[in-house]
Structure formats: structure tokens, C-alpha cells
N, CA, C and O of each residue as an XYZ file, in Angstrom:
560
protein
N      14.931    -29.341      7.654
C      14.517    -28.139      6.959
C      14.589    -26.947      7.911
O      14.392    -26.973      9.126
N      14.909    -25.882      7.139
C      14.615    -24.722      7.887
C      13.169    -23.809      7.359
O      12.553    -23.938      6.301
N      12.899    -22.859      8.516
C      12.167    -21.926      8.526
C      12.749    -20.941      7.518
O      13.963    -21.034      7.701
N      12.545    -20.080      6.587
C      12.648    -19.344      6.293
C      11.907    -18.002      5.547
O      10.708    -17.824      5.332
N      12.717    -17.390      5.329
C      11.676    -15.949      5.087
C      11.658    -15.401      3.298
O      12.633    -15.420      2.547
N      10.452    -15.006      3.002
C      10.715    -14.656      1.599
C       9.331    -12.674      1.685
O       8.439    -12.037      2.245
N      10.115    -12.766      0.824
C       9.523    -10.744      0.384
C       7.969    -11.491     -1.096
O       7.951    -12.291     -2.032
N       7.179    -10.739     -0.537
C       6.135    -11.107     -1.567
C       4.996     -9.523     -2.263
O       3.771     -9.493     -2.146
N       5.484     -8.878     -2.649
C       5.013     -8.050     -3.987
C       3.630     -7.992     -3.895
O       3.547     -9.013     -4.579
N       2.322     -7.690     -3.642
C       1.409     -7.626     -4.508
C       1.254     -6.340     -5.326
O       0.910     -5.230     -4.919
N       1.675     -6.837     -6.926
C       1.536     -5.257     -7.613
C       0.960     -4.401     -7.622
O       0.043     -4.467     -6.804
N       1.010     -3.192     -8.368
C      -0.303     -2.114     -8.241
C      -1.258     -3.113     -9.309
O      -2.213     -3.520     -8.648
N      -1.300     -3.464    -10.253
C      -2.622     -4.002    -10.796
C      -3.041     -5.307    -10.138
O      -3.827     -6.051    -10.725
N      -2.663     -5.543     -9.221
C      -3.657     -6.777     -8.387
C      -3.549     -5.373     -7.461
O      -3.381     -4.551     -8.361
N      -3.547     -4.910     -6.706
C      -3.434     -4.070     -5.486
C      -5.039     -3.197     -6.387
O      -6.176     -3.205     -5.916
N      -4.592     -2.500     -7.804
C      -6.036     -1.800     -8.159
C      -7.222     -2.719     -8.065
O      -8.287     -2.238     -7.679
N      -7.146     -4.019     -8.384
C      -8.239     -4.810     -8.659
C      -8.483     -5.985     -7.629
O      -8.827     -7.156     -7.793
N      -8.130     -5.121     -6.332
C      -8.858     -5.453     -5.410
C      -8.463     -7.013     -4.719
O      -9.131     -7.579     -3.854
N      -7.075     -7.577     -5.412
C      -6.803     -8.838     -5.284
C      -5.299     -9.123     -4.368
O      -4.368     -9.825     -4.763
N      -5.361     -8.398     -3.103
C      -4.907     -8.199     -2.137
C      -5.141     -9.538     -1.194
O      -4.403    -10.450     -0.822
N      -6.463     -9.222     -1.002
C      -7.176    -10.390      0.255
C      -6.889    -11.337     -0.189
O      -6.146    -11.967      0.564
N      -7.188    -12.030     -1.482
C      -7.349    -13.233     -2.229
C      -5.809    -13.725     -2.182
O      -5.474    -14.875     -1.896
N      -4.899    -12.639     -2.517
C      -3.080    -13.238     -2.377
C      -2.963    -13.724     -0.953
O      -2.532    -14.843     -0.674
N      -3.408    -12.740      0.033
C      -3.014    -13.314      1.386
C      -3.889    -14.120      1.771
O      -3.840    -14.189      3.000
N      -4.879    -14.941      1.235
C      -5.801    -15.598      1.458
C      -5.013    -16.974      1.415
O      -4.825    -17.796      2.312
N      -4.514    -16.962     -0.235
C      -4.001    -18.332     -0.313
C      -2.550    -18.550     -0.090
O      -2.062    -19.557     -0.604
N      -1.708    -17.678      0.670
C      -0.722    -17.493      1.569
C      -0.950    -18.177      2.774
O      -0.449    -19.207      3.224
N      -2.089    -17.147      3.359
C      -1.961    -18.101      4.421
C      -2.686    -19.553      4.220
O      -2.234    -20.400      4.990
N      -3.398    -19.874      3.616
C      -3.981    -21.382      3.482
C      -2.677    -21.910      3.169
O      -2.745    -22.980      3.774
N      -1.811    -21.894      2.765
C      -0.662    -22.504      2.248
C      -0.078    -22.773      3.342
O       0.527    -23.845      3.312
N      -0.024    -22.169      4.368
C       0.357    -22.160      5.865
C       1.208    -22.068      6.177
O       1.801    -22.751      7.012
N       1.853    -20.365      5.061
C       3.000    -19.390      5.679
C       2.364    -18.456      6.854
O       1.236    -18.639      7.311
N       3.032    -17.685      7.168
C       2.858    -16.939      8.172
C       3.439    -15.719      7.399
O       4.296    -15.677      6.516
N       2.552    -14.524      8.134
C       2.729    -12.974      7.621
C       3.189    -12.648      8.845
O       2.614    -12.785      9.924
N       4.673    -12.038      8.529
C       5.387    -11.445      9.042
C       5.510    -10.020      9.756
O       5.770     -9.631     10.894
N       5.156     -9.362      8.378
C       5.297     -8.016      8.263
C       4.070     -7.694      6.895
O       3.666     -8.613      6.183
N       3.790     -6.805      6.792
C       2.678     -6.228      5.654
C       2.941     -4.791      5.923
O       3.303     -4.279      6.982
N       2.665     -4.164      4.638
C       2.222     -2.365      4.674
C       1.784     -2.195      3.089
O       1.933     -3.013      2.182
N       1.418     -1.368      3.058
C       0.666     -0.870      1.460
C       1.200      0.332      1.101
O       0.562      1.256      1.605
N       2.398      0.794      0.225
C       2.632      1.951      0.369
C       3.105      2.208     -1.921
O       3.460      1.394     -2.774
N       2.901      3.287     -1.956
C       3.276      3.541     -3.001
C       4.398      3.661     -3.357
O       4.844      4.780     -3.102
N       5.437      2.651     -4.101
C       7.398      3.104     -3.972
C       7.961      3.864     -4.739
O       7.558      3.886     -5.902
N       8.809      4.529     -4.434
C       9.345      5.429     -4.907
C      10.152      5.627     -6.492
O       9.447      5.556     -7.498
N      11.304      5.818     -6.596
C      11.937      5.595     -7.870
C      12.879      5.136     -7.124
O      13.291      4.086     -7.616
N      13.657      5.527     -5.768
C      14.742      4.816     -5.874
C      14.681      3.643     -5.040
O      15.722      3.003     -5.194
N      13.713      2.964     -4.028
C      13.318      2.161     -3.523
C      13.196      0.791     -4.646
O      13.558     -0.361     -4.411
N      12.335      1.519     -6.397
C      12.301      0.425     -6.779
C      13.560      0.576     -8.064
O      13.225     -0.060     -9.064
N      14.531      1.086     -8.167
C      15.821      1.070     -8.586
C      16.921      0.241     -7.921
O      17.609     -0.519     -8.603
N      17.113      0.384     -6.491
C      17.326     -0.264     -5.564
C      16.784     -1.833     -5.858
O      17.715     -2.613     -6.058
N      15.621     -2.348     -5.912
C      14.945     -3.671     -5.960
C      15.022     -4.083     -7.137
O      15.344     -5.271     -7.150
N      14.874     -3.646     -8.151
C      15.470     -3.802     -9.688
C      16.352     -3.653    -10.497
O      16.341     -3.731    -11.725
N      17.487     -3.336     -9.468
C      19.222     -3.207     -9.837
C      19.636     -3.984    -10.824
O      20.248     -3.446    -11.747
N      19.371     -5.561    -10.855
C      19.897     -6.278    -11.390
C      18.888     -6.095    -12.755
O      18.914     -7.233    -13.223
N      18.339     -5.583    -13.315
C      17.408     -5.213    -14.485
C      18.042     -3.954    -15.192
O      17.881     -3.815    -16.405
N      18.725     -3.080    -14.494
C      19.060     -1.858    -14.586
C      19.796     -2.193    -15.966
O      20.746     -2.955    -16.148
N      18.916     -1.213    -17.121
C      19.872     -1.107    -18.560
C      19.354     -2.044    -19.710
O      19.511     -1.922    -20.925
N      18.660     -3.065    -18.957
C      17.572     -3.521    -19.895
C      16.074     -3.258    -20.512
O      15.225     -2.583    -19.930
N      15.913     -3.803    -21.595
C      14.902     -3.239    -22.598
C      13.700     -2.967    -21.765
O      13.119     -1.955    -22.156
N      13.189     -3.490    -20.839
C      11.979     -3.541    -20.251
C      12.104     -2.466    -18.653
O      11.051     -1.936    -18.297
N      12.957     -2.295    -18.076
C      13.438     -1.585    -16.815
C      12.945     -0.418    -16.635
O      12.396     -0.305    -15.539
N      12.922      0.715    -17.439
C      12.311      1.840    -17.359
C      10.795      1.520    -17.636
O      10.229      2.546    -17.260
N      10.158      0.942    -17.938
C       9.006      0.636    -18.200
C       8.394     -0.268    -16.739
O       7.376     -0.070    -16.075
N       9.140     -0.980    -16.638
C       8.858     -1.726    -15.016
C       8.712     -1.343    -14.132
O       7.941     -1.852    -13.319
N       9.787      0.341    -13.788
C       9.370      0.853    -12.815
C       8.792      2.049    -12.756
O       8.596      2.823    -11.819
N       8.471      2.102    -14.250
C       7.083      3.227    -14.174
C       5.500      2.565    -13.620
O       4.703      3.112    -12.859
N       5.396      1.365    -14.218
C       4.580      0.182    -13.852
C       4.731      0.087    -12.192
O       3.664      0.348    -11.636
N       5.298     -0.078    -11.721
C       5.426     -0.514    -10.399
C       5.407      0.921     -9.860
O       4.339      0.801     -9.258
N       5.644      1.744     -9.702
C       5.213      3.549     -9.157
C       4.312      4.120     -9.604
O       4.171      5.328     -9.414
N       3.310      3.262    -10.446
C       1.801      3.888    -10.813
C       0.874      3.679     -9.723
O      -0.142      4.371     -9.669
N       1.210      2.460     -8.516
C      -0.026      3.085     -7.447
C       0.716      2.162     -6.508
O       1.830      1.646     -6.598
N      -0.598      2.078     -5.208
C       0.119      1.102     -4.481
C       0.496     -0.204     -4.711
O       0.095     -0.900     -5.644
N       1.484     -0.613     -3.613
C       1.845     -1.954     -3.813
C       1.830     -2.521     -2.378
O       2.331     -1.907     -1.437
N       1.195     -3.797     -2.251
C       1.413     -4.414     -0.704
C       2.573     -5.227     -0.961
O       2.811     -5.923     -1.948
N       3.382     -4.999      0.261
C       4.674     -5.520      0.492
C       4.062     -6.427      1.824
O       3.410     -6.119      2.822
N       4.623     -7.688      1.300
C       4.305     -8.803      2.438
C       5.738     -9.711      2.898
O       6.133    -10.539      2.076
N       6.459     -9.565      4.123
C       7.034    -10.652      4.392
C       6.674    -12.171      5.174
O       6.138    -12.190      6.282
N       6.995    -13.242      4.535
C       6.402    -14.333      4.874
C       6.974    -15.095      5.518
O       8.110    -14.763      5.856
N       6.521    -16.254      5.907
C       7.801    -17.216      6.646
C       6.978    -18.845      6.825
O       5.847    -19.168      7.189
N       8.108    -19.565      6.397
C       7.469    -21.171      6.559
C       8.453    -21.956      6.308
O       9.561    -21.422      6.376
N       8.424    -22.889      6.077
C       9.244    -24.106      5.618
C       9.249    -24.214      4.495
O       8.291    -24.840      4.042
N      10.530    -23.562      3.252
C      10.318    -23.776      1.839
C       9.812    -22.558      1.409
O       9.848    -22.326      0.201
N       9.303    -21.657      2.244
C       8.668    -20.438      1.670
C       8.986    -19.904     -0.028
O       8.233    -19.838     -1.000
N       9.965    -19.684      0.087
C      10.549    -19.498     -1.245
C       9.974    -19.728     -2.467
O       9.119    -19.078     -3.069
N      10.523    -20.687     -2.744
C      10.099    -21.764     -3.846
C       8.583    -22.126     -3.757
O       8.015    -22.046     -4.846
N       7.694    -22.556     -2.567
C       6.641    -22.583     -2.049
C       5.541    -21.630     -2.622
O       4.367    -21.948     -2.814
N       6.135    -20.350     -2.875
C       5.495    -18.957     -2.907
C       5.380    -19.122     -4.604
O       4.328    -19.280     -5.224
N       6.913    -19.033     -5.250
C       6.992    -19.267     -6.661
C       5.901    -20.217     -7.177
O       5.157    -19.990     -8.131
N       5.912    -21.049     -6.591
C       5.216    -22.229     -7.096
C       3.602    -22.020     -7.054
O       2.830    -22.435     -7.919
N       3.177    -21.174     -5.684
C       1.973    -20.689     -5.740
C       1.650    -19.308     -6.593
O       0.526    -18.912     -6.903
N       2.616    -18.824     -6.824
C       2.584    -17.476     -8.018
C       2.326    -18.274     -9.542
O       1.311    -17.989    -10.178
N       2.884    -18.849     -9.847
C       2.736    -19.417    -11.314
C       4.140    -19.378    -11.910
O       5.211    -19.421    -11.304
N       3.919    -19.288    -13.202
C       4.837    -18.446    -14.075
C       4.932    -17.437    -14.765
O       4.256    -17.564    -15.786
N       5.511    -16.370    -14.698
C       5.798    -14.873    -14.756
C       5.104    -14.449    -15.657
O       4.688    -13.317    -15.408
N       4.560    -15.135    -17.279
C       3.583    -14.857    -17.912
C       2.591    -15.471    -17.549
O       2.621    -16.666    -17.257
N       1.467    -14.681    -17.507
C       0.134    -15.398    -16.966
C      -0.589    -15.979    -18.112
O      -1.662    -16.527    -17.858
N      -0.240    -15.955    -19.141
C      -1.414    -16.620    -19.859
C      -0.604    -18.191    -20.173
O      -1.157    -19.174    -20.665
N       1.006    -18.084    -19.689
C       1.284    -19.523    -19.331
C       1.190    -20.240    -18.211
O       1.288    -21.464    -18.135
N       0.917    -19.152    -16.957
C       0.778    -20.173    -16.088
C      -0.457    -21.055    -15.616
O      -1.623    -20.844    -15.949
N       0.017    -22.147    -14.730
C      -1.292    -23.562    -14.617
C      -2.385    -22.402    -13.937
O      -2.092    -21.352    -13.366
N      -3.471    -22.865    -14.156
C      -4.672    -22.736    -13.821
C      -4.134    -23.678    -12.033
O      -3.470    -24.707    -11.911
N      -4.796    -22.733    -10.858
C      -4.902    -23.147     -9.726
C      -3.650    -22.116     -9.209
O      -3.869    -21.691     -8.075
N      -2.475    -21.665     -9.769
C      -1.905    -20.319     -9.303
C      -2.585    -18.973     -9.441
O      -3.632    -18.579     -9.955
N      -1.637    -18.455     -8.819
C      -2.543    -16.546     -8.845
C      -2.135    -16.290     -9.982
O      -3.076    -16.392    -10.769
N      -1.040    -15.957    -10.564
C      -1.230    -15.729    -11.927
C      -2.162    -16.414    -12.907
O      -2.944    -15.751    -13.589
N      -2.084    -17.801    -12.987
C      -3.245    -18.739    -13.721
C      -4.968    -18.706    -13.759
O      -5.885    -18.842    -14.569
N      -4.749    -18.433    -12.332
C      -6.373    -17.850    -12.025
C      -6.929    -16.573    -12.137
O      -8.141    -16.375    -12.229
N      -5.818    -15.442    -12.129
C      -6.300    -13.977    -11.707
C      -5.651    -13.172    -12.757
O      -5.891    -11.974    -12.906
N      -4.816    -13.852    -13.493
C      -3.974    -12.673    -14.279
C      -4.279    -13.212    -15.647
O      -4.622    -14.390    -15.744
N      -4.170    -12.333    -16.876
C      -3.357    -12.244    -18.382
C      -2.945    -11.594    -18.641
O      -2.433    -10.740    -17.917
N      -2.934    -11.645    -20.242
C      -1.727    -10.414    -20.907
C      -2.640     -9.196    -20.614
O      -3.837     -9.324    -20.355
N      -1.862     -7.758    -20.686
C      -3.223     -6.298    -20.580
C      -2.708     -6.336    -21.964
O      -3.716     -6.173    -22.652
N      -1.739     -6.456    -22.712
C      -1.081     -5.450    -24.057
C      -0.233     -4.835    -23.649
O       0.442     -4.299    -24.528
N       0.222     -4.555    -22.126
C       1.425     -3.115    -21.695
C       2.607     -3.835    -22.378
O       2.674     -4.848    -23.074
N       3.645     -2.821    -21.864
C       4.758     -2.754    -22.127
C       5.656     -3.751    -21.551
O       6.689     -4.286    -21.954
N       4.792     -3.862    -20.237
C       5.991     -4.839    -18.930
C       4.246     -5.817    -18.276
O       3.064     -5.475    -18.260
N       4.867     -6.876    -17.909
C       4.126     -8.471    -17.328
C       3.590     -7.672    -16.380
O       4.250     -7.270    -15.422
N       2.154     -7.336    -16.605
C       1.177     -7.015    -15.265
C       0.759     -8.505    -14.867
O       0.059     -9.273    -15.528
N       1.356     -8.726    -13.629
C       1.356    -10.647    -12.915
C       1.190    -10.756    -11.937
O       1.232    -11.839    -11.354
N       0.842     -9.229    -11.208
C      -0.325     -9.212     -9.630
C       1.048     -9.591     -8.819
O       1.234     -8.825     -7.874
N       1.976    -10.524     -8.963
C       2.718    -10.514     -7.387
C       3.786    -10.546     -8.101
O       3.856    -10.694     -9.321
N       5.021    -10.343     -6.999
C       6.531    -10.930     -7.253
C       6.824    -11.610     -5.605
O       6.357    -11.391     -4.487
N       7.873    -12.549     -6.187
C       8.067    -13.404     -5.104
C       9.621    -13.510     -5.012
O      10.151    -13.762     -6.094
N      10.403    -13.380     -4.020
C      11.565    -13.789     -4.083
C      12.542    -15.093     -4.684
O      12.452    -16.282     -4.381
N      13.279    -14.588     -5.418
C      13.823    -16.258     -5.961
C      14.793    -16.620     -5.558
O      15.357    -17.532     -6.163
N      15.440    -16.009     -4.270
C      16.694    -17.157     -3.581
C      16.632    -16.653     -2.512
O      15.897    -15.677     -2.361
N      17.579    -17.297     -1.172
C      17.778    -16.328     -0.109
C      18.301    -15.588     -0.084
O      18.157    -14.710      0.767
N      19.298    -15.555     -1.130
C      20.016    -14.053     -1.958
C      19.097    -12.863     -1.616
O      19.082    -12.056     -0.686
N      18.198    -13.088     -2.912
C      17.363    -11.928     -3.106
C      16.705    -11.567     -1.803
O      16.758    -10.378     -1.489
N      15.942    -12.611     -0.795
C      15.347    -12.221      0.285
C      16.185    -11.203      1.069
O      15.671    -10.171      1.500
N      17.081    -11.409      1.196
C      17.933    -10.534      2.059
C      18.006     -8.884      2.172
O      17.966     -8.026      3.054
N      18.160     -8.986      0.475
C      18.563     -7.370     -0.200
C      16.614     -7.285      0.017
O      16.019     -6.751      0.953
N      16.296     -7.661     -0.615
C      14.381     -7.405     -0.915
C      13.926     -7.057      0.382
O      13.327     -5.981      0.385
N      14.048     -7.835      1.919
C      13.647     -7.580      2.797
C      14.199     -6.377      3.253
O      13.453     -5.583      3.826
N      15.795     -6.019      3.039
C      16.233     -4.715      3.671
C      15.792     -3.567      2.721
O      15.866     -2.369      2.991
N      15.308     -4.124      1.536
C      14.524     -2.465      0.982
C      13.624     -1.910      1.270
O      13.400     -0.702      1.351
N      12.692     -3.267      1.551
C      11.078     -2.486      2.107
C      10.670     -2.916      3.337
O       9.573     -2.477      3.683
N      11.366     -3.824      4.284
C      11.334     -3.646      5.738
C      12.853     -3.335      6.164
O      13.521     -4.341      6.401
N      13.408     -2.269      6.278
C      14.666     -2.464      7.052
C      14.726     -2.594      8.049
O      15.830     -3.026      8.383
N      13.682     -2.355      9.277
C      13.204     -2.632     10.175
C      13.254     -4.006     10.660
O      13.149     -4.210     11.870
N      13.386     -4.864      9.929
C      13.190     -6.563      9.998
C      14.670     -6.734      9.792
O      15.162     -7.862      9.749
């Protein structure tokens, strides 16, 4: 196996409701390692850039009005499996389907919006890590 690295999201509605600590809580119990962290509010084209592949679909303009309504902690991680590891500790993308014992399952449901308020995003290949890490650490 290798080490590898994945980009981890905490949205503005886990970021408003205070569920920051609790993501990197059970990050690191999982026994990735934090890489990199910052908390910053993103822009339009930062998250145009990160949501390219969305660009033109029904939900997209709505996603990244959602995601530029406040801050967001940007976390890079690193472990064995991280990836998938992370997914698997996120849930599934709707929270009122995912298992009970993920962050979505435990911390999230539906609000009624427009677009999946689901507290994190997690990278889904080393694809994505690549582009994801050079948007919001290019530095790394």
C-alpha cells in the first residue's frame, strides 16, 4: 500500500454549526494525519475551478452560491487508503441516507435548500486529489 493524500471540505454549514473540531476529531482518530488546514471563505472562481466538472448542471449555480455563503475549512490529509477511508467516514452524500456512525449520519439532514447541505466533501480519486489540492493548497 501506499501513503496517500486526499483534500477534505468542511462546508460552510458544518463550519456555521460549529462542527469543525468534531470532523477533525474523527479524522484524526481514524489515524490520518493533517497535512495542511486553513479556514477561508472561497471565492467564485476558486470554487468554479473545483466544480468544473458540475459546470451547466441543474444544481451548480446553486452549489456555489452555497459554498461562498461563509467559511469553509480546507483540510489536506494523508494515510494509507485515505481516500476511500475518508468517503467511507463521510457517509453518503444524502444525509438522511447515510449509516448512522458517519458525519453525515450523525451530524447532518435534509435543511429543504436547493443543494445537499452534508458538512464535508471528500475527494473521490487521485484524479481529483491532484486538481483539489492545487486549488486550495498550491503551495503543497
Amino acid at each position: 500500500m501506499t501513503t496517500e493524500r486526499s483534500l477534505v471540505l468542511v462546508k460552510p454549514d458544518g463550519y456555521a454549526r460549529g462542527l469543525t473540531g468534531e470532523v477533525l476529531r474523527r479524522i484524526e482518530a481514524k489515524g490520518y494525519r493533517l497535512v495542511a488546514l486553513q479556514v477561508v471563505t472561497p471565492d467564485l472562481e476558486r470554487l468554479h475551478a473545483h466544480y468544473a466538472e458540475h459546470e451547466g448542471k441543474p444544481f451548480f449555480e446553486p452549489l456555489v452560491e452555497f459554498m461562498s455563503s461563509g467559511p469553509v475549512t480546507a483540510v489536506v490529509i494523508e494515510g494509507e487508503q485515505c481516500i476511500a477511508g475518508f468517503r467511507a467516514l463521510a457517509g453518503a452524500t444524502d444525509p438522511t441516507a447515510a449509516l448512522p456512525g458517519t458525519i453525515r449520519g450523525d451530524l447532518g439532514r435534509d435543511w429543504g435548500a436547493k443543494v445537499q447541505k452534508n458538512i464535508v466533501h471528500g475527494s473521490d480519486s487521485p484524479e481529483s486529489v491532484a486538481r483539489e489540492i492545487g486549488i486550495w493548497f498550491p503551495e503543497l
